[in-house]
C-alpha positions as CSV (number, residue, x, y, z in Angstrom):
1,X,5.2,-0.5,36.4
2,X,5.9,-1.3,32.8
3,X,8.0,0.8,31.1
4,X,7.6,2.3,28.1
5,X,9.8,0.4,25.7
6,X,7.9,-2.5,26.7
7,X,4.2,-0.8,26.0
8,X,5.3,0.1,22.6
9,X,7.1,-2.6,20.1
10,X,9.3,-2.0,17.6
11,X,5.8,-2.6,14.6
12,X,4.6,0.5,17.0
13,X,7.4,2.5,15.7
14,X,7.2,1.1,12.2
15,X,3.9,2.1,12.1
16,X,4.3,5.4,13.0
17,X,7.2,5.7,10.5
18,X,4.5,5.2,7.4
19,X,2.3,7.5,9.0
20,X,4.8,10.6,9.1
21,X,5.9,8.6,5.4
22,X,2.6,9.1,4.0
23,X,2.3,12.9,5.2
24,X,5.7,13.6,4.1
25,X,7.9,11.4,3.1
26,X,11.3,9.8,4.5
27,X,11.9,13.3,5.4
28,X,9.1,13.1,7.4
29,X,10.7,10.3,9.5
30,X,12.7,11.7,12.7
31,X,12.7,10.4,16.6
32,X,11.7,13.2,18.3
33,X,8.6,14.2,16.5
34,X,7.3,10.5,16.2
35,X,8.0,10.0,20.0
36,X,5.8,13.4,20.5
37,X,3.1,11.4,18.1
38,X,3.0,8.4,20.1
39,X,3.5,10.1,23.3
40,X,6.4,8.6,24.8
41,X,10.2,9.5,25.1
42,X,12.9,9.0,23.0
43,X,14.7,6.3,25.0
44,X,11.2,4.1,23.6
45,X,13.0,4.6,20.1
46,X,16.6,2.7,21.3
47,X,15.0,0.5,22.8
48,X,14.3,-1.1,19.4
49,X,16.8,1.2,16.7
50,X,19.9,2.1,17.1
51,X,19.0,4.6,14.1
52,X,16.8,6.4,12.0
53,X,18.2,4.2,9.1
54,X,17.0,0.8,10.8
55,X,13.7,2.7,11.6
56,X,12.9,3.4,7.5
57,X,14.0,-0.1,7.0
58,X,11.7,-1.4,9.4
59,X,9.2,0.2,8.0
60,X,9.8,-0.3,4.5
61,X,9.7,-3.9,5.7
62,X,6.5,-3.7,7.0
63,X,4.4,-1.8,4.1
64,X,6.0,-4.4,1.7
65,X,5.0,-7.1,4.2
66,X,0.9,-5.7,4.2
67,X,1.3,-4.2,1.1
68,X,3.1,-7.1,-0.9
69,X,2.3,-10.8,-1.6
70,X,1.7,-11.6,2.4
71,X,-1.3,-8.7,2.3
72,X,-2.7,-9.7,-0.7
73,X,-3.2,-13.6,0.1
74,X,-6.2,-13.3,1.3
75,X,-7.3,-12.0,-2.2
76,X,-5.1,-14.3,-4.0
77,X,-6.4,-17.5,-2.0
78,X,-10.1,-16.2,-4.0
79,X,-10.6,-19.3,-6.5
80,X,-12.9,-17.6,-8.5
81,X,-11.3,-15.3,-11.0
82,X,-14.2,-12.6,-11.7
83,X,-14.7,-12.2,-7.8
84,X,-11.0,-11.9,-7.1
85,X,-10.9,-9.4,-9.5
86,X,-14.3,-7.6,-7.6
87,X,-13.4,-8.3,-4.4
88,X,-9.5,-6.5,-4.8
89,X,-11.0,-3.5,-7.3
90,X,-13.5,-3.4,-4.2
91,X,-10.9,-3.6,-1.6
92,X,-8.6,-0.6,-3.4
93,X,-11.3,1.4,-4.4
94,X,-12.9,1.7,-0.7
95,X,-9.5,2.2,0.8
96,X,-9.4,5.2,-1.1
97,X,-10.5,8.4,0.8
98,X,-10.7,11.7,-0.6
99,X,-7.5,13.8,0.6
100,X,-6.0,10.9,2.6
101,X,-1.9,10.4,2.2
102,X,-0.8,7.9,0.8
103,X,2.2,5.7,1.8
104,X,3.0,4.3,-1.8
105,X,2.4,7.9,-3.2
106,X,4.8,9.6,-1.2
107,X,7.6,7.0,-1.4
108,X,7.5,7.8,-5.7
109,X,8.8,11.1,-4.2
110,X,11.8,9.2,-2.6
111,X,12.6,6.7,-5.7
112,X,16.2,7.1,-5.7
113,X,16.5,5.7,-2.3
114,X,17.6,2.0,-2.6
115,X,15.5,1.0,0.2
116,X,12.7,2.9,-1.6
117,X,13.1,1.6,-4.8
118,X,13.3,-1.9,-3.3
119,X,10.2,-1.9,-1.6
120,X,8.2,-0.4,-4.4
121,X,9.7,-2.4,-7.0
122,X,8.7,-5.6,-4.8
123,X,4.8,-4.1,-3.8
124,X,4.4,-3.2,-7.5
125,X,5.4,-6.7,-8.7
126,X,3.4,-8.6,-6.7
127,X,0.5,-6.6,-7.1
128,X,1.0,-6.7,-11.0
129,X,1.5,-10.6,-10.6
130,X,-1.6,-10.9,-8.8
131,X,-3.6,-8.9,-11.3
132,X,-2.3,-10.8,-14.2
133,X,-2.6,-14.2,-13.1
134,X,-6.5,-13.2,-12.5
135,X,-6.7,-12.0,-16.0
136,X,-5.2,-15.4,-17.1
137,X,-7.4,-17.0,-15.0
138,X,-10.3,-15.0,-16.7
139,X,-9.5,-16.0,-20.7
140,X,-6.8,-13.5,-21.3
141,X,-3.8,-14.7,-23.5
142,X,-0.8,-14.1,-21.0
143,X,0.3,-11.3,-23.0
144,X,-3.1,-9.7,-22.8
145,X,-3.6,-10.3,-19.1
146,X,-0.3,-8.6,-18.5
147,X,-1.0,-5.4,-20.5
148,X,-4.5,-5.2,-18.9
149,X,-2.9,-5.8,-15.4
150,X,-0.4,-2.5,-16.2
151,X,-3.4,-0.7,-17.3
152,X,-5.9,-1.5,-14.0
153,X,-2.8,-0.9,-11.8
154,X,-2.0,2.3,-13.3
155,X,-6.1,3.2,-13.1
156,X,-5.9,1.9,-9.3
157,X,-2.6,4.6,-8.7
158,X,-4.2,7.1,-10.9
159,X,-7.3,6.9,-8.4
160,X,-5.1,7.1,-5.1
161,X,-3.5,10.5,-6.4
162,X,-6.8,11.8,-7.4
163,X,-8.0,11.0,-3.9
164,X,-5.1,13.0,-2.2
165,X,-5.5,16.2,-4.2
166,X,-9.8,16.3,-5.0
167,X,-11.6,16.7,-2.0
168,X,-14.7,15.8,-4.4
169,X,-14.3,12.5,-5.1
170,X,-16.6,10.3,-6.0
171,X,-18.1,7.8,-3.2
172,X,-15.9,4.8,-3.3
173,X,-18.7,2.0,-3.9
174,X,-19.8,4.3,-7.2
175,X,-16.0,3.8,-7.9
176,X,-15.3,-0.1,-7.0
177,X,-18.6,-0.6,-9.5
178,X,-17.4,1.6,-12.2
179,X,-14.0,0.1,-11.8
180,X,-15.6,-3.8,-12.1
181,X,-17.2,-2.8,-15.4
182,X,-14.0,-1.3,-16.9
183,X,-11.8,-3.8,-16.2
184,X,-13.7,-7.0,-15.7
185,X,-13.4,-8.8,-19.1
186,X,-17.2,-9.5,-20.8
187,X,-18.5,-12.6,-20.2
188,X,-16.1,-13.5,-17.4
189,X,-18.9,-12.7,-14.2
């Protein structure tokens, strides 16, 4: 028989941990309820943390990891600037699901943790750097293409906390179109 510590790995755990994140923040984030969730004991949980502490850095670690420069290469690795910038207004835009949490969301409610601050610093920056570089790549001066990166980021935010508090919002390929034409330079598609 397998045990249990074995079925579940420590990502498992991490997983879970920006689950109960999203729904509540690092408060969110004890043993006992997240075992209950994933229907195992707590003795699964030492198996891979000593701590709750290692747990929210795991997990930290791993929305920065899919949610950083390593989850956006496949739409960095996009040669063509107009259908990177599609393809990730696309990609955000259809992720977006009327009243659904959302990790990065909730962690804005837990800035002034170091670990939180971190992790959204490093998400944000690579996200911005990606969006810039595509405006560059589209004719913007680099001053340009990082003011219009700010703005589509703060659009692509703005949409996520719409989506957790409108239970009418729009469907998401109306959005990823509207989106394109806002903030896809003329002449650049």
């Amino acid at each position: 028989m397998v045990s249990e510590s074995t079925r579940l790995s420590a990502q498992d755990w991490a997983r879970a941990a920006l689950k109960a994140i999203a729904d509540g923040g690092l408060a969110a984030v004890a043993v006992e309820p997240l075992a209950r969730t994933l229907g195992v004991t707590k003795g699964s949980f030492y198996a891979h943390y000593r701590n709750r502490d290692e747990l929210i850095t795991a997990a930290l670690a791993e929305w920065t990891r899919s949610h950083g420069e390593e989850g956006l290469a496949q739409l960095a690795a996009i040669d063509d600037p107009a259908r990177r910038l599609r393809d990730l207004l696309t990609t955000v835009v259809q992720a977006v699901q009327p009243l659904a949490p959302s990790v990065h969301l909730s962690l804005l409610g837990d800035r002034n943790d170091p670990r939180v601050g971190d992790a959204v610093r490093r998400v944000n920056r690579a996200r911005l750097e990606l969006l810039a570089r595509t405006y560059r790549e589209l004719g913007l001066t680099p001053e340009r293409a990082v003011s219009r990166a700010r703005v589509a980021y703060a659009a692509i935010l703005g949409l996520l906390h719409l989506a957790q508090t409108d239970p009418d919002s729009p469907n998401s390929a109306a959005l990823a179109d509207e989106a394109t034409t806002i903030f896809l330079p003329p002449h650049s598609g």
